[in-house]
N, CA, C and O atoms as a GROMACS GRO file, in nm:
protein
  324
    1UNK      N    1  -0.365   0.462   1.715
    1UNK     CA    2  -0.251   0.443   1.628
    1UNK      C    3  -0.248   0.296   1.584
    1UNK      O    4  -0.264   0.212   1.671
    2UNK      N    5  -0.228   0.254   1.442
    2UNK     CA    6  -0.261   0.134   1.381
    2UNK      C    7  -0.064   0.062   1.449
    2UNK      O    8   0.035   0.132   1.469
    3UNK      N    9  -0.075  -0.060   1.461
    3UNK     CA   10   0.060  -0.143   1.462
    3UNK      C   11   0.052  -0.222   1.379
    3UNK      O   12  -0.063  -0.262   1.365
    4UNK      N   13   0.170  -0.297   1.268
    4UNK     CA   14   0.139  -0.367   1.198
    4UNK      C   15   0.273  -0.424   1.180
    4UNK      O   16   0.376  -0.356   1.188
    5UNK      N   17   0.270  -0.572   1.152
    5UNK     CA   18   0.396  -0.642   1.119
    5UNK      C   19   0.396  -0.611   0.971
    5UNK      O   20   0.297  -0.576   0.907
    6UNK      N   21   0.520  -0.629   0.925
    6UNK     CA   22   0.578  -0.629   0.771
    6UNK      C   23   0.718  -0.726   0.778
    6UNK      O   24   0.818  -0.709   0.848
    7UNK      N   25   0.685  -0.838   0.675
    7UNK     CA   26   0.790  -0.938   0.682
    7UNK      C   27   0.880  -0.863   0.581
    7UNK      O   28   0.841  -0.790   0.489
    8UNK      N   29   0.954  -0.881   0.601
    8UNK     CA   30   1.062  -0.856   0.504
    8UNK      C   31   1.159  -0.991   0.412
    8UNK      O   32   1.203  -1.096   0.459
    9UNK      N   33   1.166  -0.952   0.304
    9UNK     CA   34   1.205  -1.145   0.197
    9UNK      C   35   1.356  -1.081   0.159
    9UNK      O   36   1.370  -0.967   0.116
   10UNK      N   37   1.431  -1.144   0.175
   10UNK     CA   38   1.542  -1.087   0.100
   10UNK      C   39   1.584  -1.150  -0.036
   10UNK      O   40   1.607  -1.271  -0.046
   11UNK      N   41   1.592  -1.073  -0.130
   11UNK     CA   42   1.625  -1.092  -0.207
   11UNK      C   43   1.761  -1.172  -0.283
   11UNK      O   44   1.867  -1.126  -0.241
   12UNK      N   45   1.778  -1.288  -0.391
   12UNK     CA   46   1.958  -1.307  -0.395
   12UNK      C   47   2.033  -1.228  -0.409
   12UNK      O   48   2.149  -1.270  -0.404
   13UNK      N   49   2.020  -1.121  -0.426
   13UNK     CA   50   2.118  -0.972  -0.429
   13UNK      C   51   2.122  -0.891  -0.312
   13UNK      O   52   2.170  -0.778  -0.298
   14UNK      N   53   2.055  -0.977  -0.217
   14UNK     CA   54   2.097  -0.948  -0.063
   14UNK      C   55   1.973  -0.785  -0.040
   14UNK      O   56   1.964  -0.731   0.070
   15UNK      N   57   1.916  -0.749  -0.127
   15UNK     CA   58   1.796  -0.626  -0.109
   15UNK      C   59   1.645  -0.691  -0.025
   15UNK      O   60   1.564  -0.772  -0.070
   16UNK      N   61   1.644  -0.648   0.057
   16UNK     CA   62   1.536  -0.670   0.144
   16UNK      C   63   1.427  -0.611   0.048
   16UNK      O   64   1.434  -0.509  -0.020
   17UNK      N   65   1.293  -0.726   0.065
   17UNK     CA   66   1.194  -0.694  -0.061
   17UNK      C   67   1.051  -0.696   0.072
   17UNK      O   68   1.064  -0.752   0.181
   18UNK      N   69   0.936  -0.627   0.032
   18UNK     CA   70   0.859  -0.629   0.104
   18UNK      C   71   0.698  -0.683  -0.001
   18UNK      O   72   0.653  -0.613  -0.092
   19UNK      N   73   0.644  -0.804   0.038
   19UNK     CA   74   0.565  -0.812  -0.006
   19UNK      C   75   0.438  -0.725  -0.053
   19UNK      O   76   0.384  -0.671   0.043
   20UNK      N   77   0.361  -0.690  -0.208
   20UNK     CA   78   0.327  -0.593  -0.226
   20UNK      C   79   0.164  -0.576  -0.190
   20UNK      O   80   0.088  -0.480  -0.201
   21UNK      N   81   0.147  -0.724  -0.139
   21UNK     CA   82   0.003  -0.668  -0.034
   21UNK      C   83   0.052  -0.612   0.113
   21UNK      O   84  -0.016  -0.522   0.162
   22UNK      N   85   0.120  -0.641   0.156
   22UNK     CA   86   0.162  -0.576   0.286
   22UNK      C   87   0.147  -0.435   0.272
   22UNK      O   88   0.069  -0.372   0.345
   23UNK      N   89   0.221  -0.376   0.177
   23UNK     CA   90   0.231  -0.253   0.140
   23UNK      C   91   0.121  -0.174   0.126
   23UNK      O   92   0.116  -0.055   0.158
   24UNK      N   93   0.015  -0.253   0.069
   24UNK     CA   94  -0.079  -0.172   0.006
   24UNK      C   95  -0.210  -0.201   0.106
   24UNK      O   96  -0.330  -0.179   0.090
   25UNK      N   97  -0.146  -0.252   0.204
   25UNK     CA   98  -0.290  -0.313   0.350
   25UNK      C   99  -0.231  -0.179   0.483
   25UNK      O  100  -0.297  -0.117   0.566
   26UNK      N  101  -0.070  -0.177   0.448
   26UNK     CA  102  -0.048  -0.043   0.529
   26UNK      C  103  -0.089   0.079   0.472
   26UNK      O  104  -0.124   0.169   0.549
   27UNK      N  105  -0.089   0.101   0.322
   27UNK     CA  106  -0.156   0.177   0.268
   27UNK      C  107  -0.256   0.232   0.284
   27UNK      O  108  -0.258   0.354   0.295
   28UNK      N  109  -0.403   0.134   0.291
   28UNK     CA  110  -0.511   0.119   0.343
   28UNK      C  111  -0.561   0.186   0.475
   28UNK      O  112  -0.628   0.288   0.496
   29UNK      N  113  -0.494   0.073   0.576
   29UNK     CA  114  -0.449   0.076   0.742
   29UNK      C  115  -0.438   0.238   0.760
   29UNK      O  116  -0.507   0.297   0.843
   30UNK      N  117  -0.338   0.310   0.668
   30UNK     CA  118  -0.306   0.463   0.752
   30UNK      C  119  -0.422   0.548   0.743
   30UNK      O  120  -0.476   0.612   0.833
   31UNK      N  121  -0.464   0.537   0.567
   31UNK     CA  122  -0.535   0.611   0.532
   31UNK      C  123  -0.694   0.567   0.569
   31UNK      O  124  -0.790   0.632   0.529
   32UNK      N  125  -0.704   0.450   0.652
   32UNK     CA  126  -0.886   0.474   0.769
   32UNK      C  127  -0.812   0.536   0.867
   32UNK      O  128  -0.862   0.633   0.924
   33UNK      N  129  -0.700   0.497   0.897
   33UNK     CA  130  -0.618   0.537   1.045
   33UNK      C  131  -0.688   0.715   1.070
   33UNK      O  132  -0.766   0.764   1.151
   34UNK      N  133  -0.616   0.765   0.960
   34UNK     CA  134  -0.598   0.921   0.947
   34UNK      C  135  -0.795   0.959   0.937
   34UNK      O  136  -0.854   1.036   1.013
   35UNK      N  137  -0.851   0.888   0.834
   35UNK     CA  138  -0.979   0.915   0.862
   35UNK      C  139  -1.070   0.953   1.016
   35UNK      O  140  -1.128   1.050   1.064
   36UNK      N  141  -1.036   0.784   1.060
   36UNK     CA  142  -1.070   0.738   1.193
   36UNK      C  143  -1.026   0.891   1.262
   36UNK      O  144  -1.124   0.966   1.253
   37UNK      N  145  -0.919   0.955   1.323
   37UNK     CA  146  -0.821   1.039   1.364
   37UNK      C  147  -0.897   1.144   1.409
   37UNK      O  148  -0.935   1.185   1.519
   38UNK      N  149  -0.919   1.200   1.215
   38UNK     CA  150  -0.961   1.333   1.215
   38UNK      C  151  -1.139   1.333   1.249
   38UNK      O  152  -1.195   1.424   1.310
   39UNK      N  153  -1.195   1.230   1.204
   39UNK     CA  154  -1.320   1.228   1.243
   39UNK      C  155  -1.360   1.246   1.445
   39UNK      O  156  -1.456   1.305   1.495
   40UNK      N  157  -1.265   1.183   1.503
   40UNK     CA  158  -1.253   1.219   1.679
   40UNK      C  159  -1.201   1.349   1.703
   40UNK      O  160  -1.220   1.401   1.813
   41UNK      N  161  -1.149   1.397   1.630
   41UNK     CA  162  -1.094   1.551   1.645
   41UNK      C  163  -0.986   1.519   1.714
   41UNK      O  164  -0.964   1.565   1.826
   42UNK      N  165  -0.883   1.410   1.633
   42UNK     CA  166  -0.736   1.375   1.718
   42UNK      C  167  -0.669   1.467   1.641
   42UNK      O  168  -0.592   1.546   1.695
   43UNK      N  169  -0.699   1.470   1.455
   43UNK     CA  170  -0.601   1.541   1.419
   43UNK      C  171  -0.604   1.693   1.414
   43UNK      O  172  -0.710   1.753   1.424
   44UNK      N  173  -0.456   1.770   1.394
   44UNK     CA  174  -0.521   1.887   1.378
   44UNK      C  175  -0.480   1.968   1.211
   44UNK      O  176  -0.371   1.955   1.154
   45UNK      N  177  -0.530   2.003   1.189
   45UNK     CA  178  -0.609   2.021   0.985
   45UNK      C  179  -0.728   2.034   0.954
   45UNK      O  180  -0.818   2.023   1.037
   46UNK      N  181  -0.746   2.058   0.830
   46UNK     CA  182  -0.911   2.064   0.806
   46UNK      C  183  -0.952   1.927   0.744
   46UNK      O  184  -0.865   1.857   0.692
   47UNK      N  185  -1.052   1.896   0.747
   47UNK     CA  186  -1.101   1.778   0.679
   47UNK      C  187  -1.135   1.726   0.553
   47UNK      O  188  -1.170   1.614   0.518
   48UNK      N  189  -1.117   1.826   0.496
   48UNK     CA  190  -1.104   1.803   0.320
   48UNK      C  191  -0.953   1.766   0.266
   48UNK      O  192  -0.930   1.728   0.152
   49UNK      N  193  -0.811   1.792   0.417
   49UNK     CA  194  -0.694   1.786   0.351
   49UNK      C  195  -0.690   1.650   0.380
   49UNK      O  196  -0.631   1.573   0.304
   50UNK      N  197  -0.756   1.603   0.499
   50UNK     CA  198  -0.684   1.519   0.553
   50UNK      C  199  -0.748   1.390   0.458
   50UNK      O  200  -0.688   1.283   0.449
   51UNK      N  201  -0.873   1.415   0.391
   51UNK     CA  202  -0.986   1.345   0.308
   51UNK      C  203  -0.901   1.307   0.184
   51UNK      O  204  -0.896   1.190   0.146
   52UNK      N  205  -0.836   1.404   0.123
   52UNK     CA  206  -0.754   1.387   0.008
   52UNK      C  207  -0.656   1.320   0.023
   52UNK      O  208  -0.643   1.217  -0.043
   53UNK      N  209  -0.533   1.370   0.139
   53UNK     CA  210  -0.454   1.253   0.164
   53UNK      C  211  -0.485   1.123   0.202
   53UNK      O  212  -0.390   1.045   0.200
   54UNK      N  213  -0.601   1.076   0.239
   54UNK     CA  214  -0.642   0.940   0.285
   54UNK      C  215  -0.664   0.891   0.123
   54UNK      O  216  -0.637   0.774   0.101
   55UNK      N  217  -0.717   0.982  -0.006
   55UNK     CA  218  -0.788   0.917  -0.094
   55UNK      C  219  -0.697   0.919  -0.159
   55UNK      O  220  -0.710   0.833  -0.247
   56UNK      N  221  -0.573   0.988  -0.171
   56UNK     CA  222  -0.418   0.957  -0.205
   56UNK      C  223  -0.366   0.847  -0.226
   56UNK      O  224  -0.327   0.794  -0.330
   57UNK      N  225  -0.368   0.806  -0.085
   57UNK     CA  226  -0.285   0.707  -0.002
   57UNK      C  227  -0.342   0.537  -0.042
   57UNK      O  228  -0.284   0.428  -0.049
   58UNK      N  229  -0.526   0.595  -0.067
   58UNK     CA  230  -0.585   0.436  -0.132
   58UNK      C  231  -0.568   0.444  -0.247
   58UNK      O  232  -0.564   0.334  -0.302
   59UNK      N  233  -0.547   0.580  -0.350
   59UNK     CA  234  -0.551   0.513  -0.465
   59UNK      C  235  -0.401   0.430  -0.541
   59UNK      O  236  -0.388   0.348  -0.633
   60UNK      N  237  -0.273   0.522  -0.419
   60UNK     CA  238  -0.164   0.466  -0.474
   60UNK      C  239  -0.151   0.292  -0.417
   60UNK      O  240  -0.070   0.201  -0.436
   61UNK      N  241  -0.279   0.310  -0.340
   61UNK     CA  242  -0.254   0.101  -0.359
   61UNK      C  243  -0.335   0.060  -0.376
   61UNK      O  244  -0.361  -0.021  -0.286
   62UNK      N  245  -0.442   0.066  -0.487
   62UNK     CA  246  -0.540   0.020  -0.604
   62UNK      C  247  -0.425   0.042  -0.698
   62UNK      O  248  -0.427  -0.051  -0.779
   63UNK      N  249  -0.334   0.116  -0.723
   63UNK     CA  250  -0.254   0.128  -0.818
   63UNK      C  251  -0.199   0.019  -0.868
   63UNK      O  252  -0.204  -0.040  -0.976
   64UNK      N  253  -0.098  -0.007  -0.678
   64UNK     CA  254  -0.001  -0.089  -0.683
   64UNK      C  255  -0.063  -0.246  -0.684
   64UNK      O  256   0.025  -0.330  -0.695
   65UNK      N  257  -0.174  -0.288  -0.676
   65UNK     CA  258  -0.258  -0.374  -0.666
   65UNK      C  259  -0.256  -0.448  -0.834
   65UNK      O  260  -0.224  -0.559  -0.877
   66UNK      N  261  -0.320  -0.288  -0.914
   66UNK     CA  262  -0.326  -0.342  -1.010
   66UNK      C  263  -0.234  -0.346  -1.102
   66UNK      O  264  -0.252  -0.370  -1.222
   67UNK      N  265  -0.128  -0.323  -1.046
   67UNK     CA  266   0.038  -0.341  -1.130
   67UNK      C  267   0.071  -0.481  -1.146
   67UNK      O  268   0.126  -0.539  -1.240
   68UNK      N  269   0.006  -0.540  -0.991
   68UNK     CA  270   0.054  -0.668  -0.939
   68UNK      C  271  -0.048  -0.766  -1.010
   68UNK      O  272  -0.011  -0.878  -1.046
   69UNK      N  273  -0.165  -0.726  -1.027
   69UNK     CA  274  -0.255  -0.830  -1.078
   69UNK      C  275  -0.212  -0.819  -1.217
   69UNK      O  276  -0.227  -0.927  -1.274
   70UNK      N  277  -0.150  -0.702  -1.316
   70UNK     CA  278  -0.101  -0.729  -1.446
   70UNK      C  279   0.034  -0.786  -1.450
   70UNK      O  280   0.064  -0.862  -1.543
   71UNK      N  281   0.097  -0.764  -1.379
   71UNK     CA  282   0.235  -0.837  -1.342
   71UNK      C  283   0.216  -1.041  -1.357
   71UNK      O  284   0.279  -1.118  -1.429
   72UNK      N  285   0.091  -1.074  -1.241
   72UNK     CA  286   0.120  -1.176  -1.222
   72UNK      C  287   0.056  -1.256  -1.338
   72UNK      O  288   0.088  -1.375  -1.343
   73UNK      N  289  -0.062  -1.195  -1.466
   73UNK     CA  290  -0.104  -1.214  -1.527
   73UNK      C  291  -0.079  -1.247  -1.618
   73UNK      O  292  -0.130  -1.336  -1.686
   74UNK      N  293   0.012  -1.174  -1.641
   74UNK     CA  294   0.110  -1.184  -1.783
   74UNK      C  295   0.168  -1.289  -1.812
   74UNK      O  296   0.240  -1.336  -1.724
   75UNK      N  297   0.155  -1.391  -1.993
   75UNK     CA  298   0.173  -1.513  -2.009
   75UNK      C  299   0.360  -1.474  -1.957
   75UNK      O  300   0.421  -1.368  -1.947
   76UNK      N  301   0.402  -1.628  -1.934
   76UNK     CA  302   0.519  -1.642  -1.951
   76UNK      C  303   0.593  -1.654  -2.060
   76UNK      O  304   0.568  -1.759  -2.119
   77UNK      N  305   0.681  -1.584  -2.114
   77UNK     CA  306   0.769  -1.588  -2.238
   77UNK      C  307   0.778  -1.721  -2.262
   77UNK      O  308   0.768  -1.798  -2.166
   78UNK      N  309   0.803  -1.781  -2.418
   78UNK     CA  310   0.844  -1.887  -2.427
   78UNK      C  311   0.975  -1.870  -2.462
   78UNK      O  312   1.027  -1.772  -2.514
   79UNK      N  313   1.053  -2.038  -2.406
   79UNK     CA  314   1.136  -2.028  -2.390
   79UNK      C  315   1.234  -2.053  -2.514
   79UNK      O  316   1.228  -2.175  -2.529
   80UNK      N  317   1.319  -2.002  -2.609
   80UNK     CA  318   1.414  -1.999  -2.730
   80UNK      C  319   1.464  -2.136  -2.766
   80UNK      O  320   1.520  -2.202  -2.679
   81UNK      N  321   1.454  -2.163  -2.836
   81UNK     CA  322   1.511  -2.306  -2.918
   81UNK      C  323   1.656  -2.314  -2.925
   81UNK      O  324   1.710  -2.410  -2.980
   0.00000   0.00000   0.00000
């Protein structure tokens, strides 16, 4: 079973924010986790489900990855006269 810290940032509107590599390294983390698992014969399922949900689980954080790399990319507005 994987353990993993996750900091939590709070936001000025008082919303607890979670950094979006954290997210996407637990992302990662579950889906070898679940690999790792089923390959020892920990889990119980067949191995094509558990294959899909692992390839699920990485692509929604290549997703979120590349939200963040267009996010941080993006020029800054200029600012109005």
């Amino acid at each position: 079973m994987i353990q993993i810290s996750i900091p939590l940032v709070p936001a000025a509107d008082g919303v607890l924010l979670i950094p979006a590599d954290h997210v996407t390294d637990l992302l990662r983390r579950l889906a070898s986790d679940w690999l790792r698992s089923e390959a020892a014969g920990e889990l119980r399922g067949d191995e094509q489900t558990v294959a899909d949900l692992a390839g699920v689980l990485t692509e929604l954080a290549d997703q979120i990855d590349v939200e963040c790399i267009g996010f941080a990319s993006a020029p800054e507005p200029e600012p109005e006269a």
